[in-house]
C-alpha positions in Angstrom: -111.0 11.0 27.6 -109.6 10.7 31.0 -105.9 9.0 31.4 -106.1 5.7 33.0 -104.4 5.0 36.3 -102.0 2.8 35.0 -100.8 5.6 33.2 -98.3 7.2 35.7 -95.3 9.8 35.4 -92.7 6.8 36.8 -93.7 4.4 33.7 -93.2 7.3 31.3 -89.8 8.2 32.6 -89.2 4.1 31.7 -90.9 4.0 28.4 -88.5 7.4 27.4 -85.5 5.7 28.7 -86.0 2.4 26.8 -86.5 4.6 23.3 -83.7 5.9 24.2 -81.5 3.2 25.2 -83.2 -0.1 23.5 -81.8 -2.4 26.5 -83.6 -3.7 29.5 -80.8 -4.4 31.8 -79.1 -0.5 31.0 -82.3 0.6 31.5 -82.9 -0.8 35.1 -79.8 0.7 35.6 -80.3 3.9 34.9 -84.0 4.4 36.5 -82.8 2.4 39.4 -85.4 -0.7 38.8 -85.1 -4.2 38.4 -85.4 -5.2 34.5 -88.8 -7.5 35.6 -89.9 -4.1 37.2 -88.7 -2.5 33.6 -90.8 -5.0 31.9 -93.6 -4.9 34.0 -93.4 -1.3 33.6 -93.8 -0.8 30.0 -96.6 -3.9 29.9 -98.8 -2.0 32.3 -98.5 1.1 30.3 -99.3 -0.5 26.9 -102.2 -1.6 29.2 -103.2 2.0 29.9 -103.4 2.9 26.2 -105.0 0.8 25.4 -102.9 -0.3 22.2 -99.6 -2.0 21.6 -96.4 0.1 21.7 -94.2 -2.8 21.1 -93.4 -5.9 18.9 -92.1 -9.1 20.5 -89.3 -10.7 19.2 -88.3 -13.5 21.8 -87.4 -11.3 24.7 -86.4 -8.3 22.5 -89.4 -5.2 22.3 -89.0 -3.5 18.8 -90.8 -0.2 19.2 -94.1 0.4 17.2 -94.9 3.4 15.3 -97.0 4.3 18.2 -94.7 4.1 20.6 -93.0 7.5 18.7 -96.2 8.8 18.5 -96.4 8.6 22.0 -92.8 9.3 23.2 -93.3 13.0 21.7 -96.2 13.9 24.3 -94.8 11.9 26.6 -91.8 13.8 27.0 -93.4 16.9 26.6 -95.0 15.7 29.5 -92.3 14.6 31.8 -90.7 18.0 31.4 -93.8 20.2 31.7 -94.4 18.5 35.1 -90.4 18.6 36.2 -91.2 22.4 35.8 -94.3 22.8 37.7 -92.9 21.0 40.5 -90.1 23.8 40.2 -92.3 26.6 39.9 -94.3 25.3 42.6 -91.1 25.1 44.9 -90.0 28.4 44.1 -93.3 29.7 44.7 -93.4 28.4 47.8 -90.0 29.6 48.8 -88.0 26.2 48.2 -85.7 26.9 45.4 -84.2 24.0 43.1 -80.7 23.2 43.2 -80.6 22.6 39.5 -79.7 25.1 37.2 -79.7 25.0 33.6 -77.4 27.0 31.5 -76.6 26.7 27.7 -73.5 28.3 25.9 -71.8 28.4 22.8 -69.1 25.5 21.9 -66.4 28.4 21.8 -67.1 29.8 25.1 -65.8 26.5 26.9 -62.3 28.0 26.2 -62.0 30.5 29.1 -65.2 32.1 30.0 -67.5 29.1 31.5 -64.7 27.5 33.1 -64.1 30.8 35.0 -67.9 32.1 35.2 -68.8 28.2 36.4 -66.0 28.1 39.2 -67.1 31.4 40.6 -70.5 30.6 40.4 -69.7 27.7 42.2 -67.9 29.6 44.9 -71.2 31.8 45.5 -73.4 28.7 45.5 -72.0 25.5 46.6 -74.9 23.7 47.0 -76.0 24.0 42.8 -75.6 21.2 40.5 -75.6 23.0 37.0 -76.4 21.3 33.9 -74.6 22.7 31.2 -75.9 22.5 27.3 -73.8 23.2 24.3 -75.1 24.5 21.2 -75.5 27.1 18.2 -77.0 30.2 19.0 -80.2 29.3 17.5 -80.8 26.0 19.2 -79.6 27.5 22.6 -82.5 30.0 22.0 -85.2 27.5 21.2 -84.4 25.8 24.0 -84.6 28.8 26.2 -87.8 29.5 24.6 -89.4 26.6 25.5 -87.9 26.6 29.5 -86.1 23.6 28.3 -83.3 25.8 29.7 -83.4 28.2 32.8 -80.5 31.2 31.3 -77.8 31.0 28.6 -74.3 32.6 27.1 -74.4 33.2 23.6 -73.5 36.1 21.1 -76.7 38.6 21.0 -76.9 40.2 17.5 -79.4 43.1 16.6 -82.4 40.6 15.8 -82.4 38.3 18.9 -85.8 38.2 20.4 -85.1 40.1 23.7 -88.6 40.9 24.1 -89.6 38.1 26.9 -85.5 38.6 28.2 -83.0 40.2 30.0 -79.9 40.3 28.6 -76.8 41.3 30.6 -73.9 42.4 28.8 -70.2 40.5 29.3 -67.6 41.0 27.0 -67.1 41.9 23.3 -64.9 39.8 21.1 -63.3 40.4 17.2 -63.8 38.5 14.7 -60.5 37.6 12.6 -59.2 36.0 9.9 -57.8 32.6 10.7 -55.1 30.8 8.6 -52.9 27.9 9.1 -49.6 29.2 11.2 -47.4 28.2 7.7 -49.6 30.3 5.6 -48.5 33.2 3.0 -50.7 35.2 5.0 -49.4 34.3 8.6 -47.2 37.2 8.7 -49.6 39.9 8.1 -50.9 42.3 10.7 -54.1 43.2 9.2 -56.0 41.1 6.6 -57.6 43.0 3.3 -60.4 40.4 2.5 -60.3 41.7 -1.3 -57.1 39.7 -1.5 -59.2 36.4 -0.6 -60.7 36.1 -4.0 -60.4 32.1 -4.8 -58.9 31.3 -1.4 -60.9 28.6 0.2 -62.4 28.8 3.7 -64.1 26.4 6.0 -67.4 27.9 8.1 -69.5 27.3 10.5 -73.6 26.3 10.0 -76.3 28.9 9.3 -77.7 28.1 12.8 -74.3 30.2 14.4 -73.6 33.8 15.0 -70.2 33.0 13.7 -71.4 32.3 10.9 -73.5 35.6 10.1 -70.0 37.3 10.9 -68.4 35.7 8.1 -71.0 36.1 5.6 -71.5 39.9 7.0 -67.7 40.3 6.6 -67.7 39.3 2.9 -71.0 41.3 2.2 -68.8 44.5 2.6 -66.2 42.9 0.4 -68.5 42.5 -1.8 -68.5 39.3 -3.3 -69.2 35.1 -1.7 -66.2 33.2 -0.8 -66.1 29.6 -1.7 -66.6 27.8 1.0 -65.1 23.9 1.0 -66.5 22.7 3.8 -69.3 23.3 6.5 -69.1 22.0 10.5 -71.1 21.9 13.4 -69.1 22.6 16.3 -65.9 26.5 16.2 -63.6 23.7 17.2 -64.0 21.2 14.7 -63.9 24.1 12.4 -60.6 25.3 14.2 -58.9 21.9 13.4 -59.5 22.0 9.7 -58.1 25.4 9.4 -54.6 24.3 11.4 -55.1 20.9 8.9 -54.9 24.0 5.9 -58.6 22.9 4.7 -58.9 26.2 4.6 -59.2 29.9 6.4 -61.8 30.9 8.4 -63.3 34.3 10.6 -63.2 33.1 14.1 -63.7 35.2 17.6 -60.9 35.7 19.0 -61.1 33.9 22.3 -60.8 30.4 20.0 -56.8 31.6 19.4 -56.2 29.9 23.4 -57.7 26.7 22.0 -54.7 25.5 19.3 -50.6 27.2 18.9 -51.2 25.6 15.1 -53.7 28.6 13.5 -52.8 32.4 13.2 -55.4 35.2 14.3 -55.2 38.2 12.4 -57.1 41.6 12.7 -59.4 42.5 9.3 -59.0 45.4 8.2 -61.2 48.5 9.5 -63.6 48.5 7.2 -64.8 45.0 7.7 -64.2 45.1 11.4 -66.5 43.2 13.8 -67.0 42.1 17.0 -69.7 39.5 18.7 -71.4 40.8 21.7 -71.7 38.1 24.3 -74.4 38.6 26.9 -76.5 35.8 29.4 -80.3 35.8 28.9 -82.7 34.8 30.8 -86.5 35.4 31.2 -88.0 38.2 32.6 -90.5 36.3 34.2 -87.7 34.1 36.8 -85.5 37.6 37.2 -85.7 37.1 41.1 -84.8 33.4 40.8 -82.0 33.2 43.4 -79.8 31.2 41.4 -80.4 33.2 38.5 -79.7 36.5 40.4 -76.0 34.6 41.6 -75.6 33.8 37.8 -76.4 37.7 37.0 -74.5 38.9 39.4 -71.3 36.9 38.5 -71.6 37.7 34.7 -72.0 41.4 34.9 -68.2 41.3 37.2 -67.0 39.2 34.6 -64.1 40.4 32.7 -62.2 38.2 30.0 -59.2 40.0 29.5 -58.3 39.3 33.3 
């Protein structure tokens, strides 16, 4: 089946938006069209389909079932042909701009601020996207050139295979507790004591998280956990709130005065290894070679 002509890149960057927004007038706005041009847009492309995407309810449009059918290719799309026009420009010598990078939530503490500004420095000309997310999600996306290189904590089964992965910084893991805790005053924490304390964690899709159940693994039994979050700062709050204790990296202790970080013991001693990857196959990328360059001079501790 060939795609009709009325079926155009331009109307499916306006049929994406409008899912996304559900109002004409902020639509036009942020495509940079008129909201008859908006209308006329999504008309035409129902046209090209040949099947309705969208009820009418006086001058609403309430999105069909097939216009989520649709949205799903269409955006696959969109972004398969944003990257083809950048490979094709890099190919040719005209490298994009844009650069992509994902990181973990707890790394917008000290290191991306600093790696970002120095980045900058080296390349004034790049606008960088930045994308925050758990270690698994930051790694699909990756995966699927959704993003072009990323910061997260690279533990003995990430996929390296298709990667380079360049070293930073390694970080503990301690045992956090509210600063008015019994256990505030200690220098090293024995987890064994921790029977029937409560603790708050992060989700399964987090390195974090693989610490803490690690970490209790060689203690030998499950903590009970009262709560789960989706973001190391949320978590960070409910642990200076005295929801309960938590393992955290250490560079989370610049982020609140109100939560004590202390060392575990040896034998359940740990640290997360944070490293940028980025594929193999764009190592020569120029703006991925200025990234590279600036993360393996990168020192936390400075």
């Amino acid at each position: 089946m060939q795609v009709d002509e009325q079926v155009t890149f331009r109307k499916l960057e306006v049929f994406l938006a409008f899912l996304e927004l559900g109002n004409m007038n902020r639509v036009a706005e942020a495509v940079g069209q008129s909201t008859v041009s908006v209308h006329r847009a999504l008309h035409s492309l129902e046209e090209g389909l040949r099947c309705p995407l969208f009820r009418r309810e006086g001058r609403r449009l309430i999105p069909l079932a097939a216009a989520y059918a649709f949205a799903e290719h269409a955006g696959r799309a969109v972004r398969a042909c944003v990257d083809g026009i950048e490979a094709a420009r890099e190919a040719a010598g005209f490298t994009t701009a844009r650069l992509r990078i994902g990181a973990l939530y707890s790394l917008t503490v000290r290191t991306l601020p600093r790696l970002l500004m120095r980045l900058k420095a080296r390349r004034p000309e790049l606008d960088v996207e930045l994308t925050l997310g758990s270690n698994r999600d930051l790694l699909d996306k990756l995966n699927d050139d959704r993003l072009d290189a990323i910061v997260i904590a690279v533990q003995a089964d990430t996929p390296v295979a298709e990667l380079i992965a360049i070293p930073m910084f390694d970080d503990e893991i301690c045992f956090a507790t509210p600063r008015d805790s019994r256990y505030a005053d200690r220098r090293t924490i024995d987890l064994q004591e921790m029977r029937g304390e409560k603790f708050v964690s992060l989700s399964e899709d987090f390195a974090t998280y693989r610490d803490f159940v690690q970490a209790f693994e060689i203690a030998g039994f499950r903590p009970e956990i009262a709560m789960r979050v989706g973001d190391i700062f949320s978590l960070t709050n409910l642990v200076s709130g005295g929801v309960g204790h938590a393992l955290l990296p250490r560079r989370v202790e610049e982020f609140t005065p109100q939560v004590r970080f202390i060392p575990l013991e040896a034998r359940y001693a740990t640290s997360q290894h944070i490293a940028l990857l980025l594929p193999r196959k764009r190592e020569r990328n120029p703006n991925l070679l200025a990234l590279s360059a600036e993360c393996r001079m990168f020192k936390w501790r400075e």
